[in-house]
C-alpha positions in Angstrom: 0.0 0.0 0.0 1.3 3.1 -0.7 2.0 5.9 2.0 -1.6 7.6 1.3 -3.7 4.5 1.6 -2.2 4.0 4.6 -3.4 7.0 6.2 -7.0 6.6 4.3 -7.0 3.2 6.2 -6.3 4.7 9.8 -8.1 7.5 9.6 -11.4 5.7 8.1 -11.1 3.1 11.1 -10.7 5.7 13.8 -13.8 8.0 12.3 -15.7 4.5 12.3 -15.0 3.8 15.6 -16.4 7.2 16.7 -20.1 6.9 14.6 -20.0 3.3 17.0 -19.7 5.1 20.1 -22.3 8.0 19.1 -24.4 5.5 18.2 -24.0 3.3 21.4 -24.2 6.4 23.2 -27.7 7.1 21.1 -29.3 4.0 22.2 -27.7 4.1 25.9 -30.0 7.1 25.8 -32.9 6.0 24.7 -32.9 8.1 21.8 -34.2 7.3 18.2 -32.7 9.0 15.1 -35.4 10.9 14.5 -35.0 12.4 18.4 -31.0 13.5 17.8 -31.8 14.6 14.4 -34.6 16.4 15.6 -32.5 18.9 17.7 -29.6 19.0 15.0 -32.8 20.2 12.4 -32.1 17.0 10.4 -34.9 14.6 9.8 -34.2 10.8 11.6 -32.9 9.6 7.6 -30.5 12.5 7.3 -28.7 11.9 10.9 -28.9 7.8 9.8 -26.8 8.8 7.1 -24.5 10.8 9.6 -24.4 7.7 11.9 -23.6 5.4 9.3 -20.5 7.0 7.7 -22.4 8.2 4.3 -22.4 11.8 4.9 -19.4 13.3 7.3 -20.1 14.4 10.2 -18.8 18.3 10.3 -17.0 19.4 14.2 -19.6 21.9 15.2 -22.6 19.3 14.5 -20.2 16.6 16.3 -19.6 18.8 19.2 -23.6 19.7 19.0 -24.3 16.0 19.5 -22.0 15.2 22.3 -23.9 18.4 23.7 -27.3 16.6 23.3 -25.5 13.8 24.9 -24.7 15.8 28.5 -20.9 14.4 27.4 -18.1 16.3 27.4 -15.3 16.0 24.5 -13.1 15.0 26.9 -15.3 12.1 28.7 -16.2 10.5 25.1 -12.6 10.2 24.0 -11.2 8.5 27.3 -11.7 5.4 25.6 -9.7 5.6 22.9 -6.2 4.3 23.4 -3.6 5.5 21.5 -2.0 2.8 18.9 
């Protein structure tokens, strides 16, 4: 693989692994779709499309979500372990 696939590679599993914890975190609270897309002014199939990797998911609407959450940047990245 060359250099810039690499990258593509790591950087496509890390986003993936953070639409799997906003989408644990979704159902943890009891939330639908159509609830967190709701308050982002997104119907439910727009913020499906957000959760499963077909549209990107911008900073400010990420940091909106972990707002909506009650989670802090800081509390939904102490999972991840540096590689």
């Amino acid at each position: 693989m060359k250099r810039k696939d690499w990258t593509s590679f790591f950087v496509k599993k890390e986003y993936h692994a953070i639409l799997v914890k906003l989408i644990s975190m979704r159902t943890e609270k009891r939330l639908t779709r159509s609830n967190v897309g709701e308050r982002l002014n997104l119907s439910g199939t727009a913020y499906s499309k957000i959760e499963n990797g077909h549209v990107k998911l911008d900073m400010p609407r990420f940091l909106f979500i972990l707002k909506i959450f009650d989670i802090t940047v800081e509390e939904f990245f102490k999972d991840f372990k540096e590689k």
